[in-house]
C-alpha positions in Angstrom: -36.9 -63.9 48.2 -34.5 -65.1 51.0 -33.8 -63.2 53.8 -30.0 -63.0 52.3 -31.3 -61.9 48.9 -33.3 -59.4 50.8 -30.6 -58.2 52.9 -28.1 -57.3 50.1 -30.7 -55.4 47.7 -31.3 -53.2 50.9 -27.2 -53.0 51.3 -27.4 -52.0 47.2 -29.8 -49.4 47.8 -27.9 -48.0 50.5 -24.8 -47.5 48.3 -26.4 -46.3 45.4 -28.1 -43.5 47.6 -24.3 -42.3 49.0 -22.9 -42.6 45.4 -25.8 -40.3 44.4 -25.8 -38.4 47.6 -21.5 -37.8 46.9 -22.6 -36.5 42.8 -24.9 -34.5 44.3 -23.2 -32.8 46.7 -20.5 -32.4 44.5 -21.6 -30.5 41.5 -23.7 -28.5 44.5 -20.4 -27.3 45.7 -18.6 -26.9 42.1 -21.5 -24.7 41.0 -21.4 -22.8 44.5 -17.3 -22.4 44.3 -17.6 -21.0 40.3 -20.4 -18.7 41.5 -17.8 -17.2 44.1 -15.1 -17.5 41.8 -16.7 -15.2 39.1 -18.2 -12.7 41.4 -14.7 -12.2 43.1 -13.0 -12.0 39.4 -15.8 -9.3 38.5 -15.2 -7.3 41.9 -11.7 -7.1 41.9 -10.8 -6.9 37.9 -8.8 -10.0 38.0 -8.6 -12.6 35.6 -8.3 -16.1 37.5 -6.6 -16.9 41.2 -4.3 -19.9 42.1 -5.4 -22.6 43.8 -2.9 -24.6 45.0 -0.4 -23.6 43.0 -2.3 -23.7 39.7 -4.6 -21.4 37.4 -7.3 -21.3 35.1 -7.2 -19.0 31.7 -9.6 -18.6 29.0 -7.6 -18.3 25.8 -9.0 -15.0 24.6 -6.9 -13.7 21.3 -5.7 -16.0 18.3 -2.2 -15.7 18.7 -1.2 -19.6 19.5 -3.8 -20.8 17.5 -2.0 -21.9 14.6 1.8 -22.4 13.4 3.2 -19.1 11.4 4.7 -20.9 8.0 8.2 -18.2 8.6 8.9 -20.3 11.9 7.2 -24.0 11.3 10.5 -25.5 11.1 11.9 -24.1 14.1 8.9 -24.9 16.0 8.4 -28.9 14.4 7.1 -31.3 17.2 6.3 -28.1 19.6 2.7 -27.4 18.2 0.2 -27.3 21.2 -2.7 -24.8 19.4 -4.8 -22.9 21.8 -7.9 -21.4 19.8 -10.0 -18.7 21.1 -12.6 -19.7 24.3 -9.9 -22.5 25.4 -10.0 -23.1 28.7 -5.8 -24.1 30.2 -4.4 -24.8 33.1 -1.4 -23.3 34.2 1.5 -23.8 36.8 3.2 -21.1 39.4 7.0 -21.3 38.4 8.8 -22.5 41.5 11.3 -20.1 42.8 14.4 -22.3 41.4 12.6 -23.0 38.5 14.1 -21.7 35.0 12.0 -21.7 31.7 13.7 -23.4 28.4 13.4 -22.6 24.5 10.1 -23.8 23.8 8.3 -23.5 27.2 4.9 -21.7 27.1 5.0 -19.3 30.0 2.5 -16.8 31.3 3.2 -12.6 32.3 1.8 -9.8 32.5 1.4 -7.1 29.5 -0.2 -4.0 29.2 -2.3 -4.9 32.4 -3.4 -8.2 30.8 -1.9 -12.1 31.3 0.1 -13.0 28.3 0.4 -17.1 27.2 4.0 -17.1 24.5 6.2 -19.7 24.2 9.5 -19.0 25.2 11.7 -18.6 21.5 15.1 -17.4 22.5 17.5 -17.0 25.9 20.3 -14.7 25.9 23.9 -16.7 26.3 24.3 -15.3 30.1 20.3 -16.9 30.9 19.1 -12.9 32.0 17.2 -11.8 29.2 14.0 -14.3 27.8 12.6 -13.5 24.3 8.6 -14.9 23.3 6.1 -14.9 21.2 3.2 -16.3 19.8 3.6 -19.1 17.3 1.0 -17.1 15.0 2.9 -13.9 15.5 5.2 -12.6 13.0 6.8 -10.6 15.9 8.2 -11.2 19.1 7.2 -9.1 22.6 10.4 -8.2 23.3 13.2 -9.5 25.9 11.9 -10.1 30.0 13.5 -11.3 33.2 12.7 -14.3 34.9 11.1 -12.5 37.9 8.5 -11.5 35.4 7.0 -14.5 34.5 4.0 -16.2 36.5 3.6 -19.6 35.4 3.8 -22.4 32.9 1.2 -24.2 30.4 0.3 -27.9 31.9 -3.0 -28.9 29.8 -5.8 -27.2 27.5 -9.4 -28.4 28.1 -10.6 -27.3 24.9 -13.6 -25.1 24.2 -16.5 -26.5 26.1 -14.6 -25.9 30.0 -13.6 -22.3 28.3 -17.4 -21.4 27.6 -18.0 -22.7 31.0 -16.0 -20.5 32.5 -16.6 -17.5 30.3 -20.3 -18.2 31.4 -19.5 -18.3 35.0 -17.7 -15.5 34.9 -20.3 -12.8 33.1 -22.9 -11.1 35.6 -25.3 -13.3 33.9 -23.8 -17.1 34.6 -23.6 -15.3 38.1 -27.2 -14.6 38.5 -27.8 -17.9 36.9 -25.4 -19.5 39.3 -27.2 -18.1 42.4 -30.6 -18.9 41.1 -29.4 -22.9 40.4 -28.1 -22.2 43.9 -31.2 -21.4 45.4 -33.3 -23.9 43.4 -31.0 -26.5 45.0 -31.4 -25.8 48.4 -35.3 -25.4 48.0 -35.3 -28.8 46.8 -33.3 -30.3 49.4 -35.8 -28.3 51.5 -38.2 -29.9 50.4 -36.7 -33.4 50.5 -35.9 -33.2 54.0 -39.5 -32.5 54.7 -40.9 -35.6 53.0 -38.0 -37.3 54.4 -39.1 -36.4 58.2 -42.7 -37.1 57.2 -42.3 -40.7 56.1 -39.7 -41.1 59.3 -42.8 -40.2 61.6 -45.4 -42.5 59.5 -42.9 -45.5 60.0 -42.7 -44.2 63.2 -46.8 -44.3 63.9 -46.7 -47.5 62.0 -43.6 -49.2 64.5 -46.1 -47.8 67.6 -49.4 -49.6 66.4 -47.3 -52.8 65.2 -46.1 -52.8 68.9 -50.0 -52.3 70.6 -50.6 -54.8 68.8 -48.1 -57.2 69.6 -48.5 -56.1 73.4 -52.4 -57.0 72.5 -52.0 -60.4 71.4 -49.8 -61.0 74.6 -52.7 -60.0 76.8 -54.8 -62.0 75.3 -52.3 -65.0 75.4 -51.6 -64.3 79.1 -55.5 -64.5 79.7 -56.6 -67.4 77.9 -53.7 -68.8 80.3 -54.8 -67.6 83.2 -58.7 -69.2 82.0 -57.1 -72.6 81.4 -55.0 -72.8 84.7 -58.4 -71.6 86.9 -60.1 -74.5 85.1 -57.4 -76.8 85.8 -58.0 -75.9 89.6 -61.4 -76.2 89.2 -60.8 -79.5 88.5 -60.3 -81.4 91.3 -63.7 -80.0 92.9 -65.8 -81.7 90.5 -64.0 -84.8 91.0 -64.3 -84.7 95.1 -68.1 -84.0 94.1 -67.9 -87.4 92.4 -66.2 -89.1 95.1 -68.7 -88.2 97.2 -71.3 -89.3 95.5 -70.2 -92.2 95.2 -69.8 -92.7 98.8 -65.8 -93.0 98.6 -64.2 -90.4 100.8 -60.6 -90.0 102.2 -61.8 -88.2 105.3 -63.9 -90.9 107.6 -65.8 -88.5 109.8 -66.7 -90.4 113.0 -69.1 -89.8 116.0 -69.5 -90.9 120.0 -73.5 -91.1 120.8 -74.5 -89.6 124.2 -73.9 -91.6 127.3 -76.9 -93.3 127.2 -75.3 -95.6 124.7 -71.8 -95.7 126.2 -70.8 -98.7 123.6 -72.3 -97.8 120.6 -70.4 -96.3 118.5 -71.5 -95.4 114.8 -69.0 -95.0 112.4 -70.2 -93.0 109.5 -68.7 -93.8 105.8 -70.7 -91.3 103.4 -74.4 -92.2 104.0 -74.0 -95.6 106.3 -74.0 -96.5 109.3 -71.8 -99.1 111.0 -72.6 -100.5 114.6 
C-alpha cells in the first residue's frame, strides 16, 4: 500500500470516528433532555412546554380520529386524522395572528389542552366556534386570547408511544438507568483509551533508545576507522625506515681529533 493509500484510509477512519462520535453524542443528549422533560411534566402536572415557539402533544381521546358522516361534506379536503397515542407538533399563535374556518387550534378545557378545528367565526371575528371532526357537538364559542397554538405536523404513533414512555415514572427510571449505563461506558472507554495512549507512548520511548543506540554505535565504529586511518601513516614511516629511505638526514661532527671527517649518516651507512 502507498504511502497516499495509507494516508487517506487513516483520514477515513478519522471521519468515521467523528460521524460516530456526533450520533453518539446525540442520542446521549436526546435521551438525557426527554429524561428531564418527563420528570419536569410529572412534577409540575403539565402536559408539554414550548421550545422555541413549538410544542409536543400526545393525542389522547378519539375525537379527530375520523370524519363524522353529518359534517363530511363541509369538511371535504380538510381530513388530517389524529388517532389515539399520536404524537403532533404544535405552533404558539403569534400575537397578530388570527385562526380561519378550518384551522386546528389548541386551548385549554376543563384543566386539560384541547386540539378542534376551528368550524365557525362570528360575522364581527370575536366569538370562535370548534369541534372535533368525530364530534356530533361543538365546545361552545371562545375568544381569540384563549387559544394557545396551531396544528403544524402529526408524527404518527411510534414518536407518541415514545413520549408516553418517557413521560411515565417508569421510562424515567429507564431513562436514568440508560443514562448511567452510558456514562459507565464512556468511563470505561476513556480508560482503555488512556491505556493504549501510554503503551504507544512506551513503545515511541524504546523506538527512540533504540534509534539513539544505533547512532552510538554508528558514531563509534567512526571514531575506530578514523584512529585507524591515523594509525596509518606510522606503519608506513616504519617501512620507510626499514628500508633505509628517510626524509629527516640526521647528521654528526666527530670530536676534534678528526677535525675533517665528517660522517653523514643516511639510515644505517656511513659516508666519509
Amino acid at each position: 500500500m502507498s504511502e497516499e493509500k495509507a494516508k487517506k484510509k487513516v483520514d477515513g477512519k478519522k471521519v468515521a470516528i467523528i460521524i460516530f462520535n456526533v450520533i453518539f453524542y446525540v442520542i446521549i443528549a436526546l435521551i438525557f433532555a426527554s429524561a428531564v422533560w418527563g420528570l419536569v411534566c410529572k412534577f409540575t402536572g403539565e402536559d408539554t412546554y414550548s421550545f422555541f415557539g413549538f410544542k409536543l402533544y400526545r393525542v389522547a381521546t378519539p375525537s379527530m380520529s375520523r370524519v363524522n358522516e353529518e359534517y363530511s361534506e363541509f369538511l371535504e379536503g380538510h381530513t388530517e386524522q389524529m388517532q389515539v397515542g399520536d404524537l403532533i407538533l404544535i405552533r404558539n399563535l403569534k400575537e397578530d395572528e388570527n385562526p380561519k374556518v378550518y384551522d386546528i387550534v389548541t386551548f385549554r378545557m376543563g384543566g386539560k389542552t384541547i386540539v378542534h378545528r376551528v368550524v365557525n367565526i362570528d360575522d364581527e371575528g370575536v366569538w370562535y366556534t370548534t369541534r372535533g371532526d368525530a364530534n356530533n357537538n361543538t365546545d361552545g364559542e371562545r375568544t381569540r386570547e384563549e387559544f394557545t397554538g396551531t396544528y403544524v405536523a402529526n408524527f404518527g404513533g411510534f414518536a407518541g408511544d415514545l413520549v408516553g414512555f418517557v413521560q411515565s415514572w417508569y421510562g424515567v427510571a429507564a431513562m436514568a438507568g440508560c443514562g448511567f449505563v452510558i456514562f459507565a461506558v464512556l468511563f470505561v472507554l476513556e480508560l482503555l483509551r488512556r491505556k493504549e495512549k501510554a503503551k504507544e507512548a512506551l513503545e515511541d520511548t524504546k523506538d527512540t533508545s533504540a534509534q539513539e543506540k544505533s547512532e552510538d554505535n554508528v558514531t563509534e565504529e567512526k571514531a575506530e576507522k578514523e584512529d585507524k586511518e591515523e594509525d596509518t601513516p606510522l606503519a608506513e614511516d616504519k617501512t620507510t625506515e626499514e628500508k633505509g629511505e628517510t626524509k629527516d638526514l640526521p647528521s654528526a661532527i666527530d670530536s676534534a681529533d678528526t677535525p675533517k671527517r665528517i660522517k653523514k649518516i643516511v639510515g644505517k651507512k656511513e659516508i666519509k
